[in-house]
C-alpha positions in Angstrom: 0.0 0.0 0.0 1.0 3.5 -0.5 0.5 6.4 1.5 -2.2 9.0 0.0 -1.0 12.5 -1.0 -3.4 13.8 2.0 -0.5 12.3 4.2 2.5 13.8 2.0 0.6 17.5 2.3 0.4 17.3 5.9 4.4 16.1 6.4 5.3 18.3 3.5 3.6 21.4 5.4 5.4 20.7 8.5 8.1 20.8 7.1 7.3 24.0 5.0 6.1 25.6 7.9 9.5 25.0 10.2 11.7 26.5 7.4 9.9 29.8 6.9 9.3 30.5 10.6 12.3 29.1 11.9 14.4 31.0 8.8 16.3 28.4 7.4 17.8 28.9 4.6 18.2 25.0 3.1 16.0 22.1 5.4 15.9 18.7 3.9 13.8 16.1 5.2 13.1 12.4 5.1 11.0 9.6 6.6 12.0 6.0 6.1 9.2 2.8 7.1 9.3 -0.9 6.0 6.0 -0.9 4.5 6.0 2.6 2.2 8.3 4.6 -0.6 10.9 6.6 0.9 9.7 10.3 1.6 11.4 13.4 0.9 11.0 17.0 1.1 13.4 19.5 0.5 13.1 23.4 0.7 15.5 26.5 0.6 19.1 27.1 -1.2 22.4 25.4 -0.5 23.9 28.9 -0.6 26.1 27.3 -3.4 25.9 26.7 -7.4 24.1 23.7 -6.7 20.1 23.1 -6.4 18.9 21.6 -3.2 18.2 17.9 -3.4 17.6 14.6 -1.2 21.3 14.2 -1.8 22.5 17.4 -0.4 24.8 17.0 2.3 24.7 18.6 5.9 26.6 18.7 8.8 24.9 16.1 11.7 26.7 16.8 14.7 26.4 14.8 17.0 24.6 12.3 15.5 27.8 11.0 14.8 28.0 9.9 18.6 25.5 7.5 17.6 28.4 5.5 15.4 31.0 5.8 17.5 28.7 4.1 19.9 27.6 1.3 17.8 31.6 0.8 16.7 32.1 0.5 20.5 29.0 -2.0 21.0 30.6 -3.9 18.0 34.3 -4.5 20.1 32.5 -5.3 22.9 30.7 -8.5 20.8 33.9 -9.2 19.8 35.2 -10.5 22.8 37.6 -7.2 22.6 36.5 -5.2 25.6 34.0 -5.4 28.2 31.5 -2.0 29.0 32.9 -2.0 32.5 36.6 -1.8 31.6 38.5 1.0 32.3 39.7 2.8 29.1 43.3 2.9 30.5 43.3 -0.7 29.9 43.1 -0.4 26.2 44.7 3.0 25.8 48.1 4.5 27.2 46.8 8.1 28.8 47.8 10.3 30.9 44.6 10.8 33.3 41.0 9.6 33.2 42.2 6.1 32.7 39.6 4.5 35.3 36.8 5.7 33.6 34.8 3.2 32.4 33.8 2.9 28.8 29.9 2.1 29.6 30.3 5.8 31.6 31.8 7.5 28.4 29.1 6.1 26.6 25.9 7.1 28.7 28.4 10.5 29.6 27.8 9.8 33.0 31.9 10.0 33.7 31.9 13.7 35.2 34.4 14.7 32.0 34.3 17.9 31.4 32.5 18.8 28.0 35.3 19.5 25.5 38.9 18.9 25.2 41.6 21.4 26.9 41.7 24.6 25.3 38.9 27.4 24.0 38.0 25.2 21.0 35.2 27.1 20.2 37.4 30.1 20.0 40.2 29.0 17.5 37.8 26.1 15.8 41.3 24.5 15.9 40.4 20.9 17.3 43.2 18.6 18.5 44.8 15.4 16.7 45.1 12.7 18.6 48.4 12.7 20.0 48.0 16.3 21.3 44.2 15.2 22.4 45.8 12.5 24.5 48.6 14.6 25.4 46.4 17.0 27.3 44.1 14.7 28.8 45.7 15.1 32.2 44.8 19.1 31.5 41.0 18.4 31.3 39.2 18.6 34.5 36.5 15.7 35.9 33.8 18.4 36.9 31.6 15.7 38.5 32.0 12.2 40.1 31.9 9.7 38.0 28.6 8.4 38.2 26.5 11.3 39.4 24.7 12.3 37.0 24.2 12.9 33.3 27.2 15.6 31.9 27.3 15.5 28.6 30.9 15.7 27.1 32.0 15.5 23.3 36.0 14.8 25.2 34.7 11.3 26.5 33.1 10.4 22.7 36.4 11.4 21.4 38.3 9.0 23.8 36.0 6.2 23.0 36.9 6.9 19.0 40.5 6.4 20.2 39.5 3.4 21.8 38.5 1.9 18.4 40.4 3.0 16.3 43.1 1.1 18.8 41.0 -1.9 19.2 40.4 -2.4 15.6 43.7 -1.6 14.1 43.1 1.3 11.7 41.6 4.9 12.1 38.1 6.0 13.3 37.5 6.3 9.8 38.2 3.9 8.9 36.7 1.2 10.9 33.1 3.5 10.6 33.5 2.9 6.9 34.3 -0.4 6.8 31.9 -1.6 9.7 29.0 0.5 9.4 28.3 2.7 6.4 28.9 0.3 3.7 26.9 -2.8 5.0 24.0 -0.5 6.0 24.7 1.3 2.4 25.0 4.6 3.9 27.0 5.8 0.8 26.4 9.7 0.8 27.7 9.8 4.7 31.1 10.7 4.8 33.9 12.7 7.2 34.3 15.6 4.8 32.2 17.2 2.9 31.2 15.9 -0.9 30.4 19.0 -3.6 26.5 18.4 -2.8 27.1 19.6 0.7 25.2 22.7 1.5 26.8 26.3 3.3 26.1 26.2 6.8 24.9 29.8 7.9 23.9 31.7 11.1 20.9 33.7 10.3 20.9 37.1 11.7 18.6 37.6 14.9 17.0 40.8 13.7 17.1 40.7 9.9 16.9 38.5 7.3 20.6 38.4 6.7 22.3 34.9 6.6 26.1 34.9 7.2 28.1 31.8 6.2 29.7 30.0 9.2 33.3 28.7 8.8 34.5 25.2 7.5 35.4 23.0 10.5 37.4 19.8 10.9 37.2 18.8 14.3 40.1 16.6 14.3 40.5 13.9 17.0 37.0 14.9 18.1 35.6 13.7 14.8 34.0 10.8 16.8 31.8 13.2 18.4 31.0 15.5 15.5 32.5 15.2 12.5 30.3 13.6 10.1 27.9 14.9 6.8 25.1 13.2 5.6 21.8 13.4 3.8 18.5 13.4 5.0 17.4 9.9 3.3 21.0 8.8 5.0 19.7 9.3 8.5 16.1 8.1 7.9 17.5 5.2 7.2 20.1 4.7 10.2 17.4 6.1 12.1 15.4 3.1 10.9 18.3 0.9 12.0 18.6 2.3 15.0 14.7 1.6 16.2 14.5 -1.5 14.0 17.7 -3.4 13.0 16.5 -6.2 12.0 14.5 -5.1 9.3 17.7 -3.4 8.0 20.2 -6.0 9.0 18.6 -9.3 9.0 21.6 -11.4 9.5 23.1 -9.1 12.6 25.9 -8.1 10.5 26.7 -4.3 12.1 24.7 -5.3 15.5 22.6 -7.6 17.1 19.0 -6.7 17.8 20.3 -7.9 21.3 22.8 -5.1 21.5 20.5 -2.3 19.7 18.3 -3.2 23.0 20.8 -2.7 25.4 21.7 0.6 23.6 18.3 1.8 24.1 17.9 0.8 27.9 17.8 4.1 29.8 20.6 4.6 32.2 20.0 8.1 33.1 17.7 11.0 32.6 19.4 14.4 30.4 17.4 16.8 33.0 16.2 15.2 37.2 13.6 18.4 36.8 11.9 17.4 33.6 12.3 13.7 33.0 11.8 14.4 29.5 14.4 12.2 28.0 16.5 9.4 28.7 20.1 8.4 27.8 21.2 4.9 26.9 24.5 3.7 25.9 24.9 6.6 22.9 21.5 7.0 22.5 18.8 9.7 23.2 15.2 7.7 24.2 12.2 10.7 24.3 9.1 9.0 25.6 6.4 10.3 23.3 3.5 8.4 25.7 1.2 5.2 25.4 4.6 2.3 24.9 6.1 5.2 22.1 9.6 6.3 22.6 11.8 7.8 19.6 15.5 6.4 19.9 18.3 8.5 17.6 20.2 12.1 18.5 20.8 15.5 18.2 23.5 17.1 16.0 24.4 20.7 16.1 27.7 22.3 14.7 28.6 26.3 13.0 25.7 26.8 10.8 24.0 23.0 10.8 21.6 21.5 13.7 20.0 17.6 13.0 17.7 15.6 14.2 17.4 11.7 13.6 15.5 9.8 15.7 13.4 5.7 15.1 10.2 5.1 16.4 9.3 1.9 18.9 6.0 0.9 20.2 2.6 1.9 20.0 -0.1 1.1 18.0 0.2 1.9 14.6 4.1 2.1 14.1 5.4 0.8 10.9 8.6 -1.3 11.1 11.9 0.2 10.5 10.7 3.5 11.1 12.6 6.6 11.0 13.0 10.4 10.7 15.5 12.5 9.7 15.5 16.4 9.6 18.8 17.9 8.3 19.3 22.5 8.1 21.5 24.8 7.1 21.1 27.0 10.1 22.8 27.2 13.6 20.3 28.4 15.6 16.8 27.1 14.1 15.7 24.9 17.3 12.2 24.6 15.8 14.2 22.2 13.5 14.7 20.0 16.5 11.2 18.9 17.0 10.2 18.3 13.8 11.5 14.5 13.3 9.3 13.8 16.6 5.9 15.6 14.6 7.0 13.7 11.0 6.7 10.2 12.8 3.4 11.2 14.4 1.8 12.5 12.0 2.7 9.8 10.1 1.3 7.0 12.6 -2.1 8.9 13.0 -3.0 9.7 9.0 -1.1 6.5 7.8 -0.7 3.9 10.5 0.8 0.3 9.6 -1.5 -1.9 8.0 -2.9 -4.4 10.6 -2.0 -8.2 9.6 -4.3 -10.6 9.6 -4.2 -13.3 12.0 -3.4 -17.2 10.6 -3.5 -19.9 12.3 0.1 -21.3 13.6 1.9 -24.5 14.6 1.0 -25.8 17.9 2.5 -25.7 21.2 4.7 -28.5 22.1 3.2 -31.6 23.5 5.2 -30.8 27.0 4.3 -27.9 27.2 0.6 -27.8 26.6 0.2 -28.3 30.7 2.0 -25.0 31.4 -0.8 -22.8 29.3 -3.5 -21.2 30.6 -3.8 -19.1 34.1 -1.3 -19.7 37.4 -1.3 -17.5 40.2 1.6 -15.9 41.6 2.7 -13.3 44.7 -1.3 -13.3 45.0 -1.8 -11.9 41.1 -3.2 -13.9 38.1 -1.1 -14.3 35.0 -1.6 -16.1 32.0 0.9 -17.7 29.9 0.5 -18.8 26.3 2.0 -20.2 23.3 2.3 -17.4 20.5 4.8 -17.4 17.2 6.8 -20.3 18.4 7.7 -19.2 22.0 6.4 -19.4 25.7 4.9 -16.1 27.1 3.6 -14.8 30.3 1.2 -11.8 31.0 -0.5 -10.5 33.9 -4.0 -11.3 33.7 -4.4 -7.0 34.6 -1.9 -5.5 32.1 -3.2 -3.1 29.6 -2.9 -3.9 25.9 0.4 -2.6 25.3 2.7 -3.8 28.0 5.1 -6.5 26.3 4.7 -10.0 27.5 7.3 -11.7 29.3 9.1 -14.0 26.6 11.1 -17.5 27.7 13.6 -19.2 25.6 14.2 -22.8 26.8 17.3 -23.6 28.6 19.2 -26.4 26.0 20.8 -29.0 28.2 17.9 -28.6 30.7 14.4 -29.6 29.7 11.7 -27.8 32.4 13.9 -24.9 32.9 13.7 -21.7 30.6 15.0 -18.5 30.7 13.2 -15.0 30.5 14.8 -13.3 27.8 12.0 -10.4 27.4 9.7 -8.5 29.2 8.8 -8.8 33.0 11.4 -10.1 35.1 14.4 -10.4 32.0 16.8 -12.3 32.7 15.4 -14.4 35.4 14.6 -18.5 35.4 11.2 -20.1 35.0 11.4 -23.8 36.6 8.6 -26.0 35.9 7.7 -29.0 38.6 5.5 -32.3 37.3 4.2 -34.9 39.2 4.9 -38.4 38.8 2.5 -38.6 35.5 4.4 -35.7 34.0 1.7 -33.0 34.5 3.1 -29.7 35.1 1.6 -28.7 38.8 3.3 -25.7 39.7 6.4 -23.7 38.6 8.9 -20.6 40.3 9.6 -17.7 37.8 11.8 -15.6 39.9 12.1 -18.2 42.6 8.2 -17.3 42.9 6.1 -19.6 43.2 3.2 -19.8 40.5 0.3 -22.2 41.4 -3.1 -22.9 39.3 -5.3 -21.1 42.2 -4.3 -18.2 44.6 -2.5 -18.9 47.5 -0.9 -17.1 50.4 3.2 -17.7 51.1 2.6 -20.2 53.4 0.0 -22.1 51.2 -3.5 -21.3 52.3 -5.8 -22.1 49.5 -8.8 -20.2 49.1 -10.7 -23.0 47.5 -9.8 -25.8 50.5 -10.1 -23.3 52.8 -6.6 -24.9 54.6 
């Protein structure tokens, strides 16, 4: 099926709408789903020779934390570090050593924001001998752990880390790892001749001055790269659905893209707005939604490139994208967050019919139905080839609980979704092999409610 052009109107005018109140001179937008043509819109001037176009380049920012932080999450499935090691193990430096790498990530290290030195005054950005060099020069402003501090000197360490790791440069490794399997072919660490003049519009007229060329050196990890709208739809896709994009797990897991998304701390303790996860922004958008991607800003360029998850409605592999040519139009910001909305309400996912399935194992066929646990009802079920638990009470939405079976270890399985992740389900039979009760959680589940000591209702002993 393909989306009406009511639906294109209404994403088209957002977008219209942002660039001529926020003043920006060239916005380029895209959204990316599973189940519909790629969307584009594109309005304004590069400021160059060249007309605007879904190919135009932009600065993103900080997006590019987003790859540095999936090139990490790579090592670590390699068997080459573990989130909890100290950087210092893996690179010679000078100070700052102990810090974790799972603390660079979710910049919860206390680093201070950027490297030694008034970058922002010279725009001259370290390399990395001179980054490294100066590390014992950088203050930690906060203990590690305290809170959220964001810092582009941490990101930069961590593109150290694997470029070290992996044996070549940051680069490198992002091209060889990442862009080309995901065919990400117009993002790139300098700028291509379709890239667009980055500008700082003028507060009180309608003059737009050209921002200088940057190259942020050995902080590229945290800023450095240029993409195209259609690019970051589709990474954002990635990012909120990877295996729709990468089926076989070949740049990372759908295991590891969860972890990545797990919130470890809130950006703002006043606000609970948004969430931060190992390189990732998560903004809650309400009902099971939350939009999973980043912000980019740098001289002249802000992005914003964020999947959807959850909710009734959302398409797979969905993603926005919203790329401009101005420093300073936060309006811009929002507008990936409205795109995917919109989208969902005036052009949800087609609903799938139901077909009949394979049945539940023979063994198992004793465990479905209701049990009662902690004094609360739950029913577990059979459903696209695995064992699942709900509460009898939980609204629509809430994920089940999902079990895998344990292989060498027939009644035992292991909760690797949902409630209580992680945790064992044991099942107990009686001498003719029914199943009669079972602990999930070392709880124990029974067919009818009973207290911690065993009262049953129904006996009334």
């Amino acid at each position: 099926m393909t989306a009406g052009p009511d639906v294109h109107d209404r994403l088209g005018r957002l977008v219209q709408r942002v660039q001529a109140d926020a003043r920006v001179p060239a916005l380029s937008a895209a959204l990316h789903r599973a189940d519909r043509p790629l969307w584009t819109c594109t309005v304004g001037d590069t400021g160059t020779d060249r007309a605007l176009g879904p190919r135009t380049q932009f600065r993103i920012g900080s997006v590019t934390k987003t790859f540095t932080a999936a090139l990490t999450l790579q090592c670590r499935d390699d068997g080459l570090l573990d989130l909890d090691d100290p950087v210092g193990r893996h690179l010679d430096l000078p100070a700052h050593g102990e810090l974790t790498v799972r603390r660079l990530l979710s910049h919860t290290g206390g680093l201070q924001r950027e490297p030694f030195g008034d970058v922002w005054d010279t725009l001259a950005a370290p390399d990395a001998e001179r980054l490294v060099a100066e590390l014992d020069r950088a203050e930690r402003v906060l203990p590690a752990g305290r809170r959220f501090h964001y810092s582009n000197l941490g990101v930069a360490v961590l593109g150290l880390l694997v470029a070290r790791l992996r044996g070549g440069t940051w680069a490198e490794v992002l091209a060889e790892r990442v862009l080309t399997p995901l065919g990400l072919t117009d993002t790139t660490v300098t700028p291509e001749p379709t890239a667009a003049t980055g500008f700082l519009v003028d507060a009180y007229s309608d003059e737009a001055h050209p921002e200088p060329p940057t190259d942020f050196g050995a902080v590229g990890p945290a800023a450095q790269l240029w993409s195209t709208a259609t690019d970051m739809a589709r990474w954002a896709a990635f990012l909120a659905d990877p295996a729709a994009l990468d089926p076989s797990g070949a740049v990372l897991a759908p295991g590891t893209l969860d972890e990545m998304r797990w919130p470890l701390t809130t950006t703002d303790e006043t606000l609970w707005g948004a969430g931060f996860g190992l390189g990732l922004i998560l903004v809650p958008q309400g009902e099971r939604v939350v939009h999973v991607g980043h912000d980019g800003a740098m001289p002249g360029f802000l992005a914003a490139v964020y999947g959807r998850r959850g909710g009734d409605g959302t398409a797979g592999a969905m993603g926005a994208a919203v790329l401009g040519s101005s420093g300073t139009a936060a309006e811009l910001l929002d507008l990936p967050h409205r795109l995917l909305a919109q989208a969902v309400e005036h052009d949800p996912a087609d609903i799938e019919p139901w077909r009949p399935g394979a049945p539940p194992p023979a063994a198992l066929r004793g465990v479905l139905g209701r049990w009662w646990g902690e004094g609360f009802e739950y029913v577990f079920s059979w459903h696209d080839g695995t064992l699942r638990a709900r509460g009898a009470g939980d609204p629509a939405g809430r994920p089940p609980a999902v079990f895998a079976p344990l292989p060498d270890r027939p009644d035992v399985f292991r909760t690797v979704s949902g409630r209580e992740s992680g945790e064992l389900l044991r099942l107990t039979r009686d001498d003719a092999g029914a199943v009669v009760r079972m602990h999930w959680a070392t709880y124990r589940f029974t067919r009818h409610q009973e207290t911690f000591d065993r009262y049953d209702f129904r006996a009334g002993s």
